[in-house]
C-alpha positions as CSV (number, residue, x, y, z in Angstrom):
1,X,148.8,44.5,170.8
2,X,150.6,42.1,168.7
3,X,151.2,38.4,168.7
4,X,153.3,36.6,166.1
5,X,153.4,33.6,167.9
6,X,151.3,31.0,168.7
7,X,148.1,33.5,168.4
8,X,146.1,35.0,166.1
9,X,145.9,38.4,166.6
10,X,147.9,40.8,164.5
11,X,148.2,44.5,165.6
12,X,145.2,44.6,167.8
13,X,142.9,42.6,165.4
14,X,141.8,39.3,164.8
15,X,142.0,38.9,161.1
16,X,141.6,35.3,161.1
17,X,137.9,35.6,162.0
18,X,136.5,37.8,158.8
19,X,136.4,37.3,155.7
20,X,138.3,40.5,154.7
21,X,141.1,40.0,157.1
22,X,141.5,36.8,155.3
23,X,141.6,38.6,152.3
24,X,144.3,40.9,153.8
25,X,145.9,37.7,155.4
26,X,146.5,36.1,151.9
27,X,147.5,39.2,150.2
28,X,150.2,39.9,152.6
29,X,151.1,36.4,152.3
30,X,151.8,36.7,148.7
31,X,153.3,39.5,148.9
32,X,156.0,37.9,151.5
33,X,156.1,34.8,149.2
34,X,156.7,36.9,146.1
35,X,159.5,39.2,148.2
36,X,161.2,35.6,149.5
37,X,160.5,33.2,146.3
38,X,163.0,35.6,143.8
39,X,159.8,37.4,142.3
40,X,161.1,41.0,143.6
41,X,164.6,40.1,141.5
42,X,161.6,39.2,138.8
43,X,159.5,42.4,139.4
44,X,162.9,44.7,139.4
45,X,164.2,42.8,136.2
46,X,161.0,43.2,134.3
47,X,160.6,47.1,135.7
48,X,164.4,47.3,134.2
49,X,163.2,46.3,131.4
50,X,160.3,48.5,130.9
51,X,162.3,51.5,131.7
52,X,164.9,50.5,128.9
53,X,162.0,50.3,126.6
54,X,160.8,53.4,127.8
55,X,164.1,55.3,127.6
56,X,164.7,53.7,124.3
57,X,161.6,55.3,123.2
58,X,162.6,58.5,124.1
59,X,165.6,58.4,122.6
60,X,163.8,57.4,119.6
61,X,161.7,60.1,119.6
62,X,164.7,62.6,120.3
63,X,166.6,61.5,117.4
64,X,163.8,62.0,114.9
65,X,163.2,65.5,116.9
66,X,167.1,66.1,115.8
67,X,166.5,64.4,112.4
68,X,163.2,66.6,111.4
69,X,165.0,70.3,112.7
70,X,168.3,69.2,110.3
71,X,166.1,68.2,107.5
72,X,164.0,71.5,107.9
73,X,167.5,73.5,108.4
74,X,168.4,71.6,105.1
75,X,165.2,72.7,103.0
76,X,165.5,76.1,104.1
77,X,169.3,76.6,103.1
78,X,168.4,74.8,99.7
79,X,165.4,77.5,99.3
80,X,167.8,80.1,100.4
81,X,170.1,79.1,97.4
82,X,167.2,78.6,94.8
83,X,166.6,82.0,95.2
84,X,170.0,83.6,95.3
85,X,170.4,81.2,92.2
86,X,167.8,82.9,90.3
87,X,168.6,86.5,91.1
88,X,171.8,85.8,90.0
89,X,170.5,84.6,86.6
90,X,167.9,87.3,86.3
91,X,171.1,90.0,87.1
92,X,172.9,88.2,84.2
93,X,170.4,88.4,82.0
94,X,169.9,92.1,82.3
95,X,173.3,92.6,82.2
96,X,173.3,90.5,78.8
97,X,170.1,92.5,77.9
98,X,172.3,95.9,78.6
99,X,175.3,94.7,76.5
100,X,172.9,94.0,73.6
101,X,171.5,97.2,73.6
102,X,174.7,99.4,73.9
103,X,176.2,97.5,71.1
104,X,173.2,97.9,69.0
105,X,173.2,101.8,69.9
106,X,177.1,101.9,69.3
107,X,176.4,100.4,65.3
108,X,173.5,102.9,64.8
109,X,175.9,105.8,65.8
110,X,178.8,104.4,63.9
111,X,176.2,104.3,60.9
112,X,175.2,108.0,61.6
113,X,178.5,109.2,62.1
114,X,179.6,107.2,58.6
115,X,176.8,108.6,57.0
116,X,177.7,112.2,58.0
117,X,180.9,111.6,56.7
118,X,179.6,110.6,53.0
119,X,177.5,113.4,53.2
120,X,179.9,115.9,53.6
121,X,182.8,114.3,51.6
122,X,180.1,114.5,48.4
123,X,180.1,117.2,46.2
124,X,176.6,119.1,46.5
125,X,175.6,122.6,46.4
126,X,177.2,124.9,49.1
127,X,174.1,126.5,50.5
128,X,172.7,122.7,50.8
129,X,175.6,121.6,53.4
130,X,174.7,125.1,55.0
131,X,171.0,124.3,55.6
132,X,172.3,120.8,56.9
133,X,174.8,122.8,59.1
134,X,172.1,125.0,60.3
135,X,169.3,122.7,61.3
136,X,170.8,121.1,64.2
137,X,171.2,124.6,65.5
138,X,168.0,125.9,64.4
139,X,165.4,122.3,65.4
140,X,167.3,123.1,68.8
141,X,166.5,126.1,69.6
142,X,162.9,126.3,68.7
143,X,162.8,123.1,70.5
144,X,163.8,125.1,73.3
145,X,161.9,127.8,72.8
146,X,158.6,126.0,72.3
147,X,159.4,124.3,75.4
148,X,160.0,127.7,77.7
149,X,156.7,128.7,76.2
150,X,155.0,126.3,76.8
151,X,156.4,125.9,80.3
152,X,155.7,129.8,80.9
153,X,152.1,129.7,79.0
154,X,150.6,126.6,81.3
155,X,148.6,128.2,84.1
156,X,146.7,126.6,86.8
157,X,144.0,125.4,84.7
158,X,145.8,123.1,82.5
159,X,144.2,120.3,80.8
160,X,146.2,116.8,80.7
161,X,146.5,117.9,76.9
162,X,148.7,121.1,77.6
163,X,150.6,118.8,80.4
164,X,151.7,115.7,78.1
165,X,152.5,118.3,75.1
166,X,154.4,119.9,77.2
167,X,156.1,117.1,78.7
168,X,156.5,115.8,75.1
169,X,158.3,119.3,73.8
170,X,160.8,119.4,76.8
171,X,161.8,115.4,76.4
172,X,162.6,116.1,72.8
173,X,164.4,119.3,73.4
174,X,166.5,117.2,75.9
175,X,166.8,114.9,73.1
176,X,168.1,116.7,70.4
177,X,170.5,118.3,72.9
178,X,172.1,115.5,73.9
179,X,171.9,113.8,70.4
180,X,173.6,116.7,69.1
181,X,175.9,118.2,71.2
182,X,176.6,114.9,73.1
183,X,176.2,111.1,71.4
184,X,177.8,112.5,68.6
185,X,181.1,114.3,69.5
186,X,182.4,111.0,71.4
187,X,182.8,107.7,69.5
188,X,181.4,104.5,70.4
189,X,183.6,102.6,72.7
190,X,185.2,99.6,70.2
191,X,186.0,97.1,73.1
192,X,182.4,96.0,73.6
């Protein structure tokens, strides 16, 4: 049952006679005050604002999201070229460090070949330019020879004595083949 006018019963209830229907009474009251007085235009203005603040934070917080990933993207490219950077350095240095090395091997075999070339335009004895003619030939081959024996000789008991000897007399027969025969037919290239 309800009755707005002239009585006080509300709904089926008497709130006019307790103290918490009072309570109710008043709060309902301000409420309808605060609806018809312009506070709900106050209430949505200030919930307006809020939400901008709100939004505005978020935004804030999106744009230092964005800021932070391009800042890390930047970092990580500038790493990316630190590094390139110094491989690129190190490949020029070793290709300096190669340069340096075949020039200085081209001068000692000009020198050698020069030196050849005094030595045989000299007059000495005929049997001496004959031993000189013959030791390449003859330092090779036992070179070689040493080196098949030893190969051939070294059973499955072999010390690490017998291994690096024999490793030793096989690099140097390689050696003074390609010394030889090789480094010293063809010149030294004159552009480097």
């Amino acid at each position: 049952m309800v009755r707005i006018r002239g009585g006080k019963t509300y709904l089926g209830c008497d709130y006019q006679s307790t103290s918490a229907g009072r309570i109710i009474v008043s709060i309902l009251d301000a409420i309808g005050g605060l609806l018809t007085s312009g506070g709900l235009t106050g209430l949505a203005s200030g919930a307006m604002a809020v939400y901008g603040k709100l939004h505005e934070k978020k935004l804030d917080i999106e744009q230092a999201r964005v800021n932070n990933e391009q800042q890390t993207r930047q970092w990580k490219y500038e790493v990316y070229m630190t590094r390139e950077n110094a491989k690129h350095e190190a490949m020029l240095a070793d290709k300096k460090l190669l340069i340096t090395k075949q020039v200085g091997a081209d001068a000692i075999l000009v020198e050698a070949i020069k030196s050849e070339a005094t030595l045989a335009a000299t007059n000495v004895y005929k049997w001496v330019s004959s031993v000189r003619a013959l030791h390449r030939i003859v330092l090779t081959y036992v070179l070689i020879g040493t080196a098949i024996y030893m190969h051939a000789s070294a059973g499955t008991d072999t010390t690490e004595q017998q291994i690096l000897l024999t490793a030793f007399v096989t690099n140097a027969a390689a050696a003074a083949i390609s010394f030889w025969y090789g480094s010293k037919v063809i010149a030294p290239d004159k552009r480097r």
